[in-house]
C-alpha positions in Angstrom: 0.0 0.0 0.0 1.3 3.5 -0.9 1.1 6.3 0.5 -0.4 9.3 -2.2 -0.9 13.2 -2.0 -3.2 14.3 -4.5 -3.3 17.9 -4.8 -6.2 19.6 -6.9 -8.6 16.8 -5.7 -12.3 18.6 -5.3 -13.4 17.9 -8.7 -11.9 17.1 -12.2 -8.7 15.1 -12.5 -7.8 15.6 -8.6 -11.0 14.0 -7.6 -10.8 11.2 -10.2 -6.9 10.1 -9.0 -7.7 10.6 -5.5 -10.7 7.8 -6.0 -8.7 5.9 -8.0 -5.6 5.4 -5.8 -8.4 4.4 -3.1 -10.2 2.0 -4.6 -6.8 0.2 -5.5 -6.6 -0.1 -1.8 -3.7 2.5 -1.4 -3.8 5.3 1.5 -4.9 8.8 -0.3 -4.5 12.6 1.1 -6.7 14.3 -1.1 -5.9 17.8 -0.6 -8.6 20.9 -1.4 -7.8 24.4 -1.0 -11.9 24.5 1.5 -12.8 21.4 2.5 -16.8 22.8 2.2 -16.5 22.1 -1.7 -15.4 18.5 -1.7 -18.6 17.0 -1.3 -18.2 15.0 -4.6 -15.5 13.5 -2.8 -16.8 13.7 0.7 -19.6 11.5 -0.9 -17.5 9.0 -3.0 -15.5 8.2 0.6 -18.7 7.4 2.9 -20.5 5.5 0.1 -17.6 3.1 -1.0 -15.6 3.0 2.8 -12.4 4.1 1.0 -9.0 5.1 2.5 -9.1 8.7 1.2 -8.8 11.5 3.5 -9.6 14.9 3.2 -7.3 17.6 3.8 -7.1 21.4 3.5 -4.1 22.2 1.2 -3.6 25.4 -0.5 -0.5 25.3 -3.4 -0.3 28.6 -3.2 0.2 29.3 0.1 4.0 28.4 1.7 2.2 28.1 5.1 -0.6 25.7 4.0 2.0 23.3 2.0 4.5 23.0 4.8 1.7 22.6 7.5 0.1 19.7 5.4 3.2 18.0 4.0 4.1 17.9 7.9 0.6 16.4 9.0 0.8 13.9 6.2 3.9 12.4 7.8 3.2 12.3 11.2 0.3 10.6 10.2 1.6 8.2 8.0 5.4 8.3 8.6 6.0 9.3 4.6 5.3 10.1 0.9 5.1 7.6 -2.0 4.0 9.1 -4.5 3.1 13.3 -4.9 0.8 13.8 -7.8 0.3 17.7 -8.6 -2.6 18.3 -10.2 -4.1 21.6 -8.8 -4.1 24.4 -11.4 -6.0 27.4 -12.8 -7.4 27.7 -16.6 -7.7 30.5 -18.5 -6.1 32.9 -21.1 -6.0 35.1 -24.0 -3.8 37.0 -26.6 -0.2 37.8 -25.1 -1.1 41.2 -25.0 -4.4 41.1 -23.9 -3.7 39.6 -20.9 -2.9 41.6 -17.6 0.4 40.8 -16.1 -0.8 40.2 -12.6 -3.2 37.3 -13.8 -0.3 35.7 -15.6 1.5 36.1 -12.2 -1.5 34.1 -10.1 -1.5 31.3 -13.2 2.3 30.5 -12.5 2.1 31.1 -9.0 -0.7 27.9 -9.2 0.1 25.8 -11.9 3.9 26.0 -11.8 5.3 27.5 -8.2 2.0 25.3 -7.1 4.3 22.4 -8.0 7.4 23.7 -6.7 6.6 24.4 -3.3 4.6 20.6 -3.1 8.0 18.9 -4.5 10.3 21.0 -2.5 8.3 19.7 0.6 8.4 16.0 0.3 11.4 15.3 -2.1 13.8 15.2 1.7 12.2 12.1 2.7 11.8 10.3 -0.6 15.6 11.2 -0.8 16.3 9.9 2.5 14.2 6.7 1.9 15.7 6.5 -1.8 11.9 6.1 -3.4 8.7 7.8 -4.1 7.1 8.9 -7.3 6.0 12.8 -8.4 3.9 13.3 -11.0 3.3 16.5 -12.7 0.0 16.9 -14.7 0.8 18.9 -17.5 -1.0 19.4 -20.5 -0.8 19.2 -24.4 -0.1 22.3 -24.1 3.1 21.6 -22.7 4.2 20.0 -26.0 3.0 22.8 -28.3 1.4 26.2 -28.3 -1.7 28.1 -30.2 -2.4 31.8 -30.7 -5.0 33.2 -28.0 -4.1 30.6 -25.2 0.3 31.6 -25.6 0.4 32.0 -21.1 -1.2 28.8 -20.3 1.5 27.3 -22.9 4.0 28.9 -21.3 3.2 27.5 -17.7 3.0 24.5 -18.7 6.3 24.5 -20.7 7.7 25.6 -17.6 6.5 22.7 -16.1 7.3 20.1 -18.3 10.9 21.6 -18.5 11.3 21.7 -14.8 10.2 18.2 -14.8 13.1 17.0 -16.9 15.7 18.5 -14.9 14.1 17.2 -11.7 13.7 13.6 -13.3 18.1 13.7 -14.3 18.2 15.5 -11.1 16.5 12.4 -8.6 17.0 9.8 -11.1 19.8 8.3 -8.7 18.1 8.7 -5.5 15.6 6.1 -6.9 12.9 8.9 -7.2 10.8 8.9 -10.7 9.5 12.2 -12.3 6.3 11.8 -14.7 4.7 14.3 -16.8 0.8 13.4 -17.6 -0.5 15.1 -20.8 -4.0 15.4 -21.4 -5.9 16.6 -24.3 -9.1 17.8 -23.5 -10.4 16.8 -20.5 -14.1 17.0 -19.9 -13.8 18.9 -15.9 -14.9 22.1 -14.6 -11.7 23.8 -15.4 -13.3 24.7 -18.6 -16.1 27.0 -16.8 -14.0 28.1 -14.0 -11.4 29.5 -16.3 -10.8 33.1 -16.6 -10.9 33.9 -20.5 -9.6 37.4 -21.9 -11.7 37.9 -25.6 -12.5 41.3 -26.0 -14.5 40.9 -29.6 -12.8 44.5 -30.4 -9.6 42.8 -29.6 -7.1 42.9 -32.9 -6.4 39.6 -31.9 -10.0 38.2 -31.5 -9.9 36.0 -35.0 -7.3 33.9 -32.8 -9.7 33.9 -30.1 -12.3 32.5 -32.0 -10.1 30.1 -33.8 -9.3 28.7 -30.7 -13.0 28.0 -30.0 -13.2 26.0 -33.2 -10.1 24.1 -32.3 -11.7 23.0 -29.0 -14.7 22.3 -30.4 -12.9 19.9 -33.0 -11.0 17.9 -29.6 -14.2 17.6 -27.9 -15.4 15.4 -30.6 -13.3 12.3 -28.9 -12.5 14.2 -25.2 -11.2 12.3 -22.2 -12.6 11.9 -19.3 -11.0 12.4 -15.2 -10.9 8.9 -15.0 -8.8 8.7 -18.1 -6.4 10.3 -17.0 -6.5 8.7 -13.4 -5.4 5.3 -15.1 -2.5 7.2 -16.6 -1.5 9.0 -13.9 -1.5 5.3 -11.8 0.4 3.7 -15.1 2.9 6.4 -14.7 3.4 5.6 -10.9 3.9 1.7 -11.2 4.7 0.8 -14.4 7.8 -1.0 -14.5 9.8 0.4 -17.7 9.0 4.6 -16.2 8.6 7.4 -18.9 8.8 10.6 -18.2 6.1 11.8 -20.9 2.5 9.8 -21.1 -0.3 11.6 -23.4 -3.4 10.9 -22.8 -6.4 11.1 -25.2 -6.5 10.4 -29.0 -6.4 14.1 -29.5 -2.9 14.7 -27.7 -1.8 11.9 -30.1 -3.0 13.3 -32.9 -1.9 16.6 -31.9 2.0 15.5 -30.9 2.2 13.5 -34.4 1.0 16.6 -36.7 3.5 19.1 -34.9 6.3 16.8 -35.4 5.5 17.1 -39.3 5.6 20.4 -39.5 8.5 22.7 -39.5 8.6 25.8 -37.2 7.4 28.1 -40.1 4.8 25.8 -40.8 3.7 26.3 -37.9 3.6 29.9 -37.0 2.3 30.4 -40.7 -1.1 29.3 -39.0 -1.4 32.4 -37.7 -2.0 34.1 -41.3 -5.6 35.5 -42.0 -7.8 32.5 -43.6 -11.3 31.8 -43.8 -12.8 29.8 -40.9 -13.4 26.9 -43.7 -10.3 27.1 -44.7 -8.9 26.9 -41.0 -10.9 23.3 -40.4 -9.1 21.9 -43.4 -6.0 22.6 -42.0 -7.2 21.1 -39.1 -8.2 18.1 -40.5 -5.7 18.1 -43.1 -2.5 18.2 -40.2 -4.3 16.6 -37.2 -7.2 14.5 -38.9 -9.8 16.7 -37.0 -13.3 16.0 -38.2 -15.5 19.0 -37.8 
């Protein structure tokens, strides 16, 4: 039985690993920044009996990680396996977007991270095992006009994540990144968007739309990503990258094709009809 950390876990991906790693039988911290808004989870853990327990953790907050990391092992004596999953949505055009919100999306979704590992990489060191894994994104692996800072955080995260990995690698510690498509969660509503239609950039906006609309055709779902995140943990040849989702696939494969001009050519002024051929034409979207 393991010992897991789930941050992120009221809802979405969080909520699906944290149930997952409990119905395997393993012993789950599922941390929420208010405890009030689990009741997903709150429900899943009194209906099914499960090993899961609730705990106030904010990723943001220096104070909140060390005082939870801390109750974590005086509870249960150590850390297995970290799996950092809370994060923030949202975006718009480079310019569009006010400084100060890009600050609160890395101070989440990639200093989030930071302060989690930083907390309970001593004592995987010290015992020589333990997993971390970082849930990224497909946009880690490549980025589109009108969603350029959520790209960039999670760049910075999957970058991080491969000097950690070379960093541990001989203190028995593996580094995963997870890196879902679209993923039906609430992240998706909760997200703050930036798309003034007077914007210059707004047909970038827009384009977006129509390239999300084309993923959700074949989404994933929390659980999806659960198994991977679990495969990541315990699978006995380790990666450091595991897409999920036929889109990320897809998605991976057509960049790869396609030169860096290529590329950034997208950007040119086109017809929406146009636009979905291209789509389809480089990812095998169907619209």
């Amino acid at each position: 039985m393991s010992v897991v950390l789930v941050t992120g876990s009221s809802s979405g991906i969080g909520l699906a690993t944290a149930l997952h790693f409990g119905r395997l039988g393993d012993e789950v911290y599922a941390g929420v920044r208010n405890l009030s808004t689990a009741t997903e989870l709150a429900a899943a853990i009194e209906a099914e009996k499960l090993a899961i327990r609730p705990i106030t953790l904010d990723v943001d907050d220096p104070a909140s990680v060390t005082r939870t990391v801390g109750e974590v092992l005086a509870r249960s004596g150590r850390v297995d396996v970290l799996v950092n999953n809370a994060g923030i949505g949202g975006g718009g055009p480079i310019e569009d977007v006010p400084v100060d919100w890009v600050k609160s999306l890395f101070e989440t979704n990639y200093l989030g991270a930071i302060r989690m590992i930083q907390a309970i990489l001593p004592g995987m060191r010290a015992r020589r095992s333990g997993a971390i894994v970082n849930v990224s994104s497909i946009a880690g692996r490549l980025a589109i006009a009108g969603h350029g800072h959520y790209s960039a955080v999670k760049h910075a995260l999957e970058a991080v994540s491969e000097a950690l990995a070379q960093e541990v690698h001989a203190f028995g510690i593996r580094v995963a990144l997870v890196e879902p498509g679209v993923v039906v969660t609430p992240i998706f509503t909760k997200a703050k968007r930036f798309a003034d239609p007077g914007s210059p950039y707004a047909v970038h906006v827009h384009r977006l739309l129509l390239f999300y609309q084309m993923q959700m055709k074949t989404p994933s779902q929390p659980a999806d990503v659960a198994r991977v995140i679990h495969e990541a943990v315990t699978a006995k040849e380790p990666r450091l990258r595991y897409l999920v989702g036929d889109d990320a696939e897809r998605l991976v494969a057509g960049r790869q094709r396609l030169t860096d001009e290529e590329y950034v050519a997208t950007g040119r002024l086109m017809p929406d009809a146009e636009y979905l051929d291209l789509m389809r034409q480089r990812y095998g979207f169907q619209w």
